[in-house]
Biopython code that builds the backbone (N, CA, C, O; Angstrom):
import numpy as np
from Bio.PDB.StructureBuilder import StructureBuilder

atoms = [
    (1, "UNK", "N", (6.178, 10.470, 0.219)),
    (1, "UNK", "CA", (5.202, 9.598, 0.850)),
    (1, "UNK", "C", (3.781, 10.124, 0.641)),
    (1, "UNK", "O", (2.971, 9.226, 0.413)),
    (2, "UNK", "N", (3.306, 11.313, 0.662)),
    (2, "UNK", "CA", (2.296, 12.239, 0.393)),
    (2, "UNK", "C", (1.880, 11.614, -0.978)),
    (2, "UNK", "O", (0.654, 11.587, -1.078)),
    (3, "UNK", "N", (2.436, 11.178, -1.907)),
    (3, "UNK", "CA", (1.678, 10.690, -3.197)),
    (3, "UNK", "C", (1.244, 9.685, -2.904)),
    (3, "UNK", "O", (0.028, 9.711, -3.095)),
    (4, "UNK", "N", (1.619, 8.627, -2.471)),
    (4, "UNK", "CA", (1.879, 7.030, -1.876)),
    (4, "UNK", "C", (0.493, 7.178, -1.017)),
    (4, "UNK", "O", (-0.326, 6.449, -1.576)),
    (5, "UNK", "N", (-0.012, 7.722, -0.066)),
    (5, "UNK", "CA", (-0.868, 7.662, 0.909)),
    (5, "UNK", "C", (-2.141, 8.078, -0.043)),
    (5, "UNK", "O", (-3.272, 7.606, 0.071)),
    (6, "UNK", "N", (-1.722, 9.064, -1.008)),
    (6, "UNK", "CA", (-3.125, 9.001, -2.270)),
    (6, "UNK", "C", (-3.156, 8.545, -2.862)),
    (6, "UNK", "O", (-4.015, 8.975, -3.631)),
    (7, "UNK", "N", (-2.471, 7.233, -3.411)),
    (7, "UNK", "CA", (-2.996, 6.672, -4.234)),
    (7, "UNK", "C", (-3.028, 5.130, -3.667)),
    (7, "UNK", "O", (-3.187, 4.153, -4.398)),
    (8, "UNK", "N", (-2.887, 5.087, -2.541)),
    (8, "UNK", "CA", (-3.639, 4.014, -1.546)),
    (8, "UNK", "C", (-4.571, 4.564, -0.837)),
    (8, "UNK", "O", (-5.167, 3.856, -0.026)),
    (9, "UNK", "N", (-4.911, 5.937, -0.976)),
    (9, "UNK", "CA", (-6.148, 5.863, -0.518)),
    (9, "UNK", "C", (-7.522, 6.350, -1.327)),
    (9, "UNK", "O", (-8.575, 6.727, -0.812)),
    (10, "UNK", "N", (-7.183, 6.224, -2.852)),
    (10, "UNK", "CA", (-7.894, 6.403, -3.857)),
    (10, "UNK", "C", (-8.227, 4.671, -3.733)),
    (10, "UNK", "O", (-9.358, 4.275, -3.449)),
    (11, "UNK", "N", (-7.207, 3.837, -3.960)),
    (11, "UNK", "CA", (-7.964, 2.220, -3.951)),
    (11, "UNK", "C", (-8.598, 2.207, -2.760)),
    (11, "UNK", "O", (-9.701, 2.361, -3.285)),
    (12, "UNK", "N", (-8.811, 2.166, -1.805)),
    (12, "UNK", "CA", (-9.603, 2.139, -0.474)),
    (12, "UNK", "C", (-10.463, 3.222, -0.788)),
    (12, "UNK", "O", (-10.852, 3.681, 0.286)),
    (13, "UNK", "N", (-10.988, 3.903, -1.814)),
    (13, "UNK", "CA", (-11.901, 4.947, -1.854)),
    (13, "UNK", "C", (-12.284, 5.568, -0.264)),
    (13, "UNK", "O", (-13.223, 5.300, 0.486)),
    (14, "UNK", "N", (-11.484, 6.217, -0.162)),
    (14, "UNK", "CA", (-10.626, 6.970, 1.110)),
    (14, "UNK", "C", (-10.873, 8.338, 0.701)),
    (14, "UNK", "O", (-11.078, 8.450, -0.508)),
    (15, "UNK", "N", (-10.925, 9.816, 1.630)),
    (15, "UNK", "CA", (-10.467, 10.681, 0.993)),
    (15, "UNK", "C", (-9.066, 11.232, 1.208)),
    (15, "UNK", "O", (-8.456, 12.175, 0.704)),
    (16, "UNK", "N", (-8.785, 10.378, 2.071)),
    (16, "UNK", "CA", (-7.250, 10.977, 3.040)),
    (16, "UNK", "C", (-6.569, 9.205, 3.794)),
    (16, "UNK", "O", (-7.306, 8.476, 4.459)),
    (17, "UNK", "N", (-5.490, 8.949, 3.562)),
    (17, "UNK", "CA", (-4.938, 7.853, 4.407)),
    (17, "UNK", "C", (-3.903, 8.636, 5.452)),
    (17, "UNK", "O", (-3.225, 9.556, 4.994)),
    (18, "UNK", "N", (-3.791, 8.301, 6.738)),
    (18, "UNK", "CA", (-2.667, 8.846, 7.106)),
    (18, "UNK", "C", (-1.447, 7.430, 7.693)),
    (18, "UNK", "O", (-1.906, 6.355, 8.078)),
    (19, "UNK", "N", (-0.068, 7.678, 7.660)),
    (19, "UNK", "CA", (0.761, 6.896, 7.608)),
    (19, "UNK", "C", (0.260, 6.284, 8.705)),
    (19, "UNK", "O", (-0.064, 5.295, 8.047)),
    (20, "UNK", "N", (-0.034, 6.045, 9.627)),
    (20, "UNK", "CA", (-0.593, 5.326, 10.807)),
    (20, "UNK", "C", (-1.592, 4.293, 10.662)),
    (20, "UNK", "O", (-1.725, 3.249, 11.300)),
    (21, "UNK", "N", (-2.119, 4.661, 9.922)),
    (21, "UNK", "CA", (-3.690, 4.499, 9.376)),
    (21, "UNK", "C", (-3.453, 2.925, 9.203)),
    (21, "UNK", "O", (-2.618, 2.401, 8.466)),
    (22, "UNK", "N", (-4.500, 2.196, 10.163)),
    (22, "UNK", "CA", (-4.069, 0.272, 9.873)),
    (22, "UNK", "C", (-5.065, 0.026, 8.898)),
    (22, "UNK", "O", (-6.288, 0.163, 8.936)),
    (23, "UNK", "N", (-4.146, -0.439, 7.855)),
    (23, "UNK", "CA", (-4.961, -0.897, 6.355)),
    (23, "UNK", "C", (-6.289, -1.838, 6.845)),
    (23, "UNK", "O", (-7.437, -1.872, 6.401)),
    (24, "UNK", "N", (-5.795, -2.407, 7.684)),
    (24, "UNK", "CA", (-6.819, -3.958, 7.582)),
    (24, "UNK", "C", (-8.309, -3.162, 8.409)),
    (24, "UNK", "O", (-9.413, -3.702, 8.340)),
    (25, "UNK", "N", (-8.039, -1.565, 9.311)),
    (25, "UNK", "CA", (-9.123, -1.355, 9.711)),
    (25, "UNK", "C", (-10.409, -0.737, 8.441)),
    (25, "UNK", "O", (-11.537, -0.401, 8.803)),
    (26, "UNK", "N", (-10.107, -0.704, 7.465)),
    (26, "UNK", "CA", (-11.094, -0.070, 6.462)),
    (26, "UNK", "C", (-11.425, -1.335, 6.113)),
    (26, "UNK", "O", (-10.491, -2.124, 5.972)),
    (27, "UNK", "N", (-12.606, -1.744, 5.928)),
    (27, "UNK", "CA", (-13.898, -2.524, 4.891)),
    (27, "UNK", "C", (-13.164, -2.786, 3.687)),
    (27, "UNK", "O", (-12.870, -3.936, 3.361)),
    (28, "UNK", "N", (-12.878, -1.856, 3.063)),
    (28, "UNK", "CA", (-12.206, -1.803, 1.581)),
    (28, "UNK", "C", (-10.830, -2.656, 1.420)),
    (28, "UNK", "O", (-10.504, -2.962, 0.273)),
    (29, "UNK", "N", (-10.058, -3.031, 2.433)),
    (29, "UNK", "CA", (-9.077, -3.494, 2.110)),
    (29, "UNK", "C", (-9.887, -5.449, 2.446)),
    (29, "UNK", "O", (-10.459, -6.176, 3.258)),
    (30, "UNK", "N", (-9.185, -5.324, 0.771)),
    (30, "UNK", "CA", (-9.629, -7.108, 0.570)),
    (30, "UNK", "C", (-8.363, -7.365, -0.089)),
    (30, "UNK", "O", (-7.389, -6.613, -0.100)),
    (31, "UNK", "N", (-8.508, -8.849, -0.805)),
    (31, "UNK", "CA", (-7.811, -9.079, -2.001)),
    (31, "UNK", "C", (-7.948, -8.443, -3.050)),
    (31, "UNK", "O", (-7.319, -8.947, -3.981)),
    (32, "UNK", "N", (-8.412, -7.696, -3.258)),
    (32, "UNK", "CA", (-8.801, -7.004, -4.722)),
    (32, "UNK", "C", (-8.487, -6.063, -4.493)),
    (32, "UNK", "O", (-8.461, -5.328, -5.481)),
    (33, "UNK", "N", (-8.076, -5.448, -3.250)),
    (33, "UNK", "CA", (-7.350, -3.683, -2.874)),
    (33, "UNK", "C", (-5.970, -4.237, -2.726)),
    (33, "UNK", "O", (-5.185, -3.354, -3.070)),
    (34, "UNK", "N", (-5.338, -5.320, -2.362)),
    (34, "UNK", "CA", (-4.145, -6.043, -2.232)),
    (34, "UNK", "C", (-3.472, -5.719, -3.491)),
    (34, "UNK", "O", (-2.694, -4.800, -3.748)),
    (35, "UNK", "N", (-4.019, -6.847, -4.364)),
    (35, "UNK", "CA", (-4.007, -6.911, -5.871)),
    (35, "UNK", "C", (-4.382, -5.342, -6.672)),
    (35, "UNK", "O", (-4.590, -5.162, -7.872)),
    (36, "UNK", "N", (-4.383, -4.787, -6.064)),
    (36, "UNK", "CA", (-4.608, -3.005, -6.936)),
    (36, "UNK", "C", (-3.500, -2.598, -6.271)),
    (36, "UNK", "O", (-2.637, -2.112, -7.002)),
    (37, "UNK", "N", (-3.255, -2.642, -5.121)),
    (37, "UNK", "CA", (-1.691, -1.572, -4.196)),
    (37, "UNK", "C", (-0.721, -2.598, -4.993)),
    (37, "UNK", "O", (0.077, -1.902, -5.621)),
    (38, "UNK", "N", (-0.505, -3.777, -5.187)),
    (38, "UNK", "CA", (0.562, -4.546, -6.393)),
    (38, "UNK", "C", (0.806, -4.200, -7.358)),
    (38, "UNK", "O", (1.953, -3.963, -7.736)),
    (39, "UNK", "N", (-0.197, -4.078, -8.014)),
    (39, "UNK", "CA", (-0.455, -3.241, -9.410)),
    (39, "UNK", "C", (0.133, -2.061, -9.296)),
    (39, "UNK", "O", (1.015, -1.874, -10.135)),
    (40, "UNK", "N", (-0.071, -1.118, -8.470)),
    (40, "UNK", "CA", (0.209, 0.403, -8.515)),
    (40, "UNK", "C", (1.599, 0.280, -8.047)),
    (40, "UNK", "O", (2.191, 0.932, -8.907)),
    (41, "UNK", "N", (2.560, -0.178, -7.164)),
    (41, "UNK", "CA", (3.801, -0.402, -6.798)),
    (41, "UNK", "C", (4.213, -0.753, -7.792)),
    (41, "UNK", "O", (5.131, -0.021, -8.164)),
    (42, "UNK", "N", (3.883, -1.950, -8.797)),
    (42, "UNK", "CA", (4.585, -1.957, -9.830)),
    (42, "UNK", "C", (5.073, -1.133, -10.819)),
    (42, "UNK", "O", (6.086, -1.123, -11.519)),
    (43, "UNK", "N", (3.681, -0.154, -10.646)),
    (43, "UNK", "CA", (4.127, 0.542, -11.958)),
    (43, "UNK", "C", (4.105, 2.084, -11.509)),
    (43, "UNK", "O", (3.692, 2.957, -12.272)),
    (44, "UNK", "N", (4.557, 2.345, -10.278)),
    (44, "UNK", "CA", (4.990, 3.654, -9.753)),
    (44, "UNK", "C", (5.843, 3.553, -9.349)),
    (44, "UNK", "O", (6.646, 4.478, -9.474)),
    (45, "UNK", "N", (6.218, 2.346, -8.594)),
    (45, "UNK", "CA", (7.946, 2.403, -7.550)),
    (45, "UNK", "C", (8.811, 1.288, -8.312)),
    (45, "UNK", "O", (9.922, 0.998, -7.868)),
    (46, "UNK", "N", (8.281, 0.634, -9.512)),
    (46, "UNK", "CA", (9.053, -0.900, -10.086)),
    (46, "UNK", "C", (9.912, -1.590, -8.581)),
    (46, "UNK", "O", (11.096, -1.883, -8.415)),
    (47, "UNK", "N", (8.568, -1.682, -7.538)),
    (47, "UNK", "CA", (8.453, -3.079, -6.440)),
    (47, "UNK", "C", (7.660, -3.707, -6.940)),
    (47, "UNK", "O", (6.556, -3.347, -7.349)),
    (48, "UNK", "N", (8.386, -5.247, -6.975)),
    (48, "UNK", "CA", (7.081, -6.138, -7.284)),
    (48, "UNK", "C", (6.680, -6.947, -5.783)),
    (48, "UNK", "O", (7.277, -8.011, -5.615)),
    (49, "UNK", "N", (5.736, -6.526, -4.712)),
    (49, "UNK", "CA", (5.691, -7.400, -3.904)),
    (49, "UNK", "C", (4.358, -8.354, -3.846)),
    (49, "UNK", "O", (3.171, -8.031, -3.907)),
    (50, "UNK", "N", (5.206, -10.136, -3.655)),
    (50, "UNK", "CA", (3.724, -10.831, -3.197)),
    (50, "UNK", "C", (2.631, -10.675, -2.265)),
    (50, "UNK", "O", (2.758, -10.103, -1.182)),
    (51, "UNK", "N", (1.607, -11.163, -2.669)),
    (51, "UNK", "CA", (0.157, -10.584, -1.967)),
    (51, "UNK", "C", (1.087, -11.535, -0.170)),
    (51, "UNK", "O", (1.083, -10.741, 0.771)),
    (52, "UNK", "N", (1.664, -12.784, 0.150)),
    (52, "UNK", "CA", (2.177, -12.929, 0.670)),
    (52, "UNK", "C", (2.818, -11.819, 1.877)),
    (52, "UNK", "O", (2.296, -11.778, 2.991)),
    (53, "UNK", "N", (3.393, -11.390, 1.702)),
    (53, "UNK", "CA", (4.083, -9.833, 1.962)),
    (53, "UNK", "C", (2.933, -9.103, 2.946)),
    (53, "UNK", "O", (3.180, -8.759, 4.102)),
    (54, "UNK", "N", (2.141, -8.996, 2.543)),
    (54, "UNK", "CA", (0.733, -7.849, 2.767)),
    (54, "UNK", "C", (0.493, -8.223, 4.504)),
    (54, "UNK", "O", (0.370, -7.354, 5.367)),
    (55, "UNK", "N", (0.461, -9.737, 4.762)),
    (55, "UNK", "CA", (0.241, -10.517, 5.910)),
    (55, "UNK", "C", (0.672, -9.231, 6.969)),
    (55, "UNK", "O", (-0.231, -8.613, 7.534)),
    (56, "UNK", "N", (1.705, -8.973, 7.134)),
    (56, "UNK", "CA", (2.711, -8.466, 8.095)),
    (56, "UNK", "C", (2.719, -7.114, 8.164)),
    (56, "UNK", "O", (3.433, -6.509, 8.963)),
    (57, "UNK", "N", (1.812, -6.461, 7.211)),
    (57, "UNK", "CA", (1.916, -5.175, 7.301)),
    (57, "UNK", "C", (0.342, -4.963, 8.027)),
    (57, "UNK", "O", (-0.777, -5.416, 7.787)),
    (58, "UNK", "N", (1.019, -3.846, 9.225)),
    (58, "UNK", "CA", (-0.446, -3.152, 9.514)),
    (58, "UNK", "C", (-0.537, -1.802, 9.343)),
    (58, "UNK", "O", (-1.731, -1.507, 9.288)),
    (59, "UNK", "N", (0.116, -0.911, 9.240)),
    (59, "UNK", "CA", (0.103, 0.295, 8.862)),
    (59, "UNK", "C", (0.895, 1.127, 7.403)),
    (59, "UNK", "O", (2.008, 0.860, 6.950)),
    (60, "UNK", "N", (-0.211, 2.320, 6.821)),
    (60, "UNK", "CA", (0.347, 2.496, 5.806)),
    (60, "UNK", "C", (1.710, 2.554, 5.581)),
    (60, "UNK", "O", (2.359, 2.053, 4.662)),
    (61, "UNK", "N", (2.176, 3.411, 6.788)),
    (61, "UNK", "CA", (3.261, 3.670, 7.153)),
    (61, "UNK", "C", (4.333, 2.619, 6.792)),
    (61, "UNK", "O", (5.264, 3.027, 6.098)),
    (62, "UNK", "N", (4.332, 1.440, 7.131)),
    (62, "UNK", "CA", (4.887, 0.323, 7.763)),
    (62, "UNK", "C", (4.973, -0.580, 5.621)),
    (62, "UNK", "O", (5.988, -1.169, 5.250)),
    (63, "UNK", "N", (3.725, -0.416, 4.693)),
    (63, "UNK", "CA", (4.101, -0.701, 3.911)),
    (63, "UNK", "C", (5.023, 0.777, 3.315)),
    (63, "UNK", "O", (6.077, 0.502, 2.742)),
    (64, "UNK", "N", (4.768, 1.851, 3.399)),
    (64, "UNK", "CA", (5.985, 2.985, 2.732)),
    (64, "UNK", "C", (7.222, 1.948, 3.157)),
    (64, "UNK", "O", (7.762, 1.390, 2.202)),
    (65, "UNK", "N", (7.553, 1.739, 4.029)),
    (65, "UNK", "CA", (9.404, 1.476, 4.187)),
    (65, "UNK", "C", (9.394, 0.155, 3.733)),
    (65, "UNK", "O", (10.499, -0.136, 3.276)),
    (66, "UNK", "N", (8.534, -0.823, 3.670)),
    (66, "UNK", "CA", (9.105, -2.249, 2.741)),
    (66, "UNK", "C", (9.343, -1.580, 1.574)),
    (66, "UNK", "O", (10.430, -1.790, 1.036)),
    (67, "UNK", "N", (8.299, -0.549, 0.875)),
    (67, "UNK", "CA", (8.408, -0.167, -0.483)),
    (67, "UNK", "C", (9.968, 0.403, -0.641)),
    (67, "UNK", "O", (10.778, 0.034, -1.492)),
    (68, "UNK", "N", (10.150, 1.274, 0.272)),
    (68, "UNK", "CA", (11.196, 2.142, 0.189)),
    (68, "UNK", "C", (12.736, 0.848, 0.028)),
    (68, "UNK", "O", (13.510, 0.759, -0.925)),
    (69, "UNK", "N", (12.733, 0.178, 1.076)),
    (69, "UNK", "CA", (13.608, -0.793, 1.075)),
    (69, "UNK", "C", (14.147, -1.762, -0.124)),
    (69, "UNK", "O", (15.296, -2.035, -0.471)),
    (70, "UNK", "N", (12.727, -2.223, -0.681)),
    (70, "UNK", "CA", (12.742, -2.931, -2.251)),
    (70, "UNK", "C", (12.996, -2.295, -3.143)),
    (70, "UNK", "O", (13.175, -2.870, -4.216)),
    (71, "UNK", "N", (13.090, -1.147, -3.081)),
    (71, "UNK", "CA", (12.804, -0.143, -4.673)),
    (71, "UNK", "C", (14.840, -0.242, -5.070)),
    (71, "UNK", "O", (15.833, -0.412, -4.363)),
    (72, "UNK", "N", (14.667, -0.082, -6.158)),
    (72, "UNK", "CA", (16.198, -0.960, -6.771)),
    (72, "UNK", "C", (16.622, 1.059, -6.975)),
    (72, "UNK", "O", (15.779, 1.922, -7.220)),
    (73, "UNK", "N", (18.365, 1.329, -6.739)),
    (73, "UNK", "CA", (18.354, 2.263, -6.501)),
    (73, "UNK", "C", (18.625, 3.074, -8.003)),
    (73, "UNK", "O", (18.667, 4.303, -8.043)),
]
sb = StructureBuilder()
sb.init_structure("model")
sb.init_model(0)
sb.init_chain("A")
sb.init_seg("    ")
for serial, (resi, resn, name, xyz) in enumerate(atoms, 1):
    if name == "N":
        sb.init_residue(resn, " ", resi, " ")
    sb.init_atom(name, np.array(xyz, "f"), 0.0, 1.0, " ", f" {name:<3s}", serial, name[0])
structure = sb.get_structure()
């Protein structure tokens, strides 16, 4: 999870995310940080999730275990 929290918190130009941490409270999280954490799931965990999806999540935390859940074993 320690990689996962840096490189969502490199797109949120963050220096640190912690699993708690509610995405929607940083400025930085838009559609275009949505559409970059898609991008990067794709091609670090092969999850493909819709921007759809994003709605329901409020903590980093909270997207780690959808990721964890989707990821094909």
């Amino acid at each position: 999870m320690e990689q996962f929290l840096k490189k969502i918190a490199e797109i949120l130009e963050e220096d640190e995310l912690k699993e708690t941490d509610e995405l929607k409270s940083y400025p930085q999280w838009d559609s275009l940080s949505v559409l970059s954490v898609i991008a990067m799931l794709d091609a670090n965990y092969g999850v493909n999730l819709p921007a759809k999806e994003f709605e329901n999540i409020k903590t980093a935390g909270e997207l780690w275990n959808l990721v964890q859940s989707r990821k094909r074993p």
